[in-house]
C-alpha positions as CSV (number, residue, x, y, z in Angstrom):
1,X,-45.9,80.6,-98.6
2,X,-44.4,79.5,-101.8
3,X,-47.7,80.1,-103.9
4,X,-47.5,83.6,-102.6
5,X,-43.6,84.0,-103.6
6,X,-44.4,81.9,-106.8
7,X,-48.1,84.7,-107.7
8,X,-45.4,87.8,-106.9
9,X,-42.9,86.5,-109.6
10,X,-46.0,85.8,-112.4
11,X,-47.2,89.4,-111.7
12,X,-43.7,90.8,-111.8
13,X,-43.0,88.9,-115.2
14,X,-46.2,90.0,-116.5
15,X,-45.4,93.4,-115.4
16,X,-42.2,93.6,-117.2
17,X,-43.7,91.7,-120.4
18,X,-46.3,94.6,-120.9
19,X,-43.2,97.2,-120.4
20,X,-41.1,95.9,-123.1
21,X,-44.7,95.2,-125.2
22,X,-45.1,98.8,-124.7
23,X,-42.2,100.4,-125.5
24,X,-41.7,98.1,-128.4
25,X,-45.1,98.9,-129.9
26,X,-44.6,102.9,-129.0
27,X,-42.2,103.9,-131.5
28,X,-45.0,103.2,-134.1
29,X,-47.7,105.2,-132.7
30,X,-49.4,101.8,-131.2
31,X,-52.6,103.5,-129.9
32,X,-54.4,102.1,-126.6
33,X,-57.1,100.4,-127.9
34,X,-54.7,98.9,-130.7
35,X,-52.6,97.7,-128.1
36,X,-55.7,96.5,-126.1
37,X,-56.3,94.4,-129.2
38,X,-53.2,93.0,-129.1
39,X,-52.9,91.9,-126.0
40,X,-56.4,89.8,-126.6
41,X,-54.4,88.3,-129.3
42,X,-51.5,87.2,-127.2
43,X,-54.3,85.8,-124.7
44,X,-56.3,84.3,-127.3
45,X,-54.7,83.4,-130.6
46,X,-57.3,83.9,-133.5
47,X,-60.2,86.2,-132.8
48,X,-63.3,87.2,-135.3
49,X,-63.7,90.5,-136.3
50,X,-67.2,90.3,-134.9
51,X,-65.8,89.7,-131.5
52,X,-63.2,92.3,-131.2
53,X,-65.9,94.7,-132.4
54,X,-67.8,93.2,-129.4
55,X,-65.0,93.5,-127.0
56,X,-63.6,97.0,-127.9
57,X,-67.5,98.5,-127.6
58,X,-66.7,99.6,-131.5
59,X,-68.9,98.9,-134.5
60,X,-67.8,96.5,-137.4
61,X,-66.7,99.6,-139.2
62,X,-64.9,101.2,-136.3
63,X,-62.8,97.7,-135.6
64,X,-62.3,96.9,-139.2
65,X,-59.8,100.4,-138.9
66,X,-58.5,99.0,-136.0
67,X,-57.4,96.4,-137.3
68,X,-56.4,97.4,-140.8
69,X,-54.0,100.0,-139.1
70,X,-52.2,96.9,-137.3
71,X,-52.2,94.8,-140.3
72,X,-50.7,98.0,-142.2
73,X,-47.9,98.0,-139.3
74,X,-47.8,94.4,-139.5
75,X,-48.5,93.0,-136.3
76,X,-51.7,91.2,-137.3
77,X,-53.4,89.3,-140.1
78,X,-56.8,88.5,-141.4
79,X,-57.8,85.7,-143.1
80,X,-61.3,83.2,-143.5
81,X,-62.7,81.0,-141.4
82,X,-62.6,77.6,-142.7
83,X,-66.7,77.0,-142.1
84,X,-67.3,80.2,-143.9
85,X,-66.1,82.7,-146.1
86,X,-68.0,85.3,-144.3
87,X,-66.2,85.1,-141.1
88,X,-63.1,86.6,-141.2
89,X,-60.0,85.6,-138.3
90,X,-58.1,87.9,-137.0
91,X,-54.4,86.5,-135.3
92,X,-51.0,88.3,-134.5
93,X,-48.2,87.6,-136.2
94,X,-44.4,87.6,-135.4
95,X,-43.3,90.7,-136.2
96,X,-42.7,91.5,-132.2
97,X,-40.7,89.8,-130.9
98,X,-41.6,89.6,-127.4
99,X,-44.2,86.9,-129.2
C-alpha cells in the first residue's frame, strides 16, 4: 500500500517538474526535440555529441544545431573529453533553475 501511495507522489512530482521545465523553457522558443535534449541531460549529466545525434535519430550535423542553439540560450555547454580531443561533451548548465 504505501509503495503504491509513495510511486503516485514520484509521478505527481515528476509531473509538476516537467510543468515548470516547460513553461520555464517556453518563453525562449525551447523547441521539442531541444527540450527532449534536455531532459536527457537532467537524467544523464554529460553526454557526447555522437550520442545525442544517436538518440535524437539526427545526423552529427543536424545535432551539432541542436545543440549550438541551447548553448546560444545558455542552457548547455560543450567542452573535450579528457581521453580525446576529438570527443566533444555535452552537459547542462545552471541557468534553470529548476536544476
Amino acid at each position: 500500500m504505501h509503495a503504491e501511495k509513495i510511486a503516485e507522489i514520484i509521478v505527481k512530482v515528476q509531473q509538476r517538474f516537467f510543468l515548470d521545465l516547460f513553461k520555464e523553457l517556453n518563453h525562449e522558443s525551447v523547441s521539442f526535440p531541444q527540450f527532449f535534449l534536455l531532459d536527457s541531460l537532467v537524467r544523464q549529466e554529460v553526454i557526447t555529441m555522437s550520442n545525442i545525434a544517436s538518440r535524437m535519430g539526427y545526423t552529427t550535423v543536424a545535432a551539432i544545431g541542436l545543440v549550438d542553439r541551447l548553448e546560444k540560450l545558455g542552457y548547455i555547454a560543450r567542452s573535450h573529453a579528457e581521453d580525446g580531443h576529438w570527443k566533444v561533451m555535452v552537459r547542462i548548465t545552471k541557468k534553470v533553475g529548476i536544476w
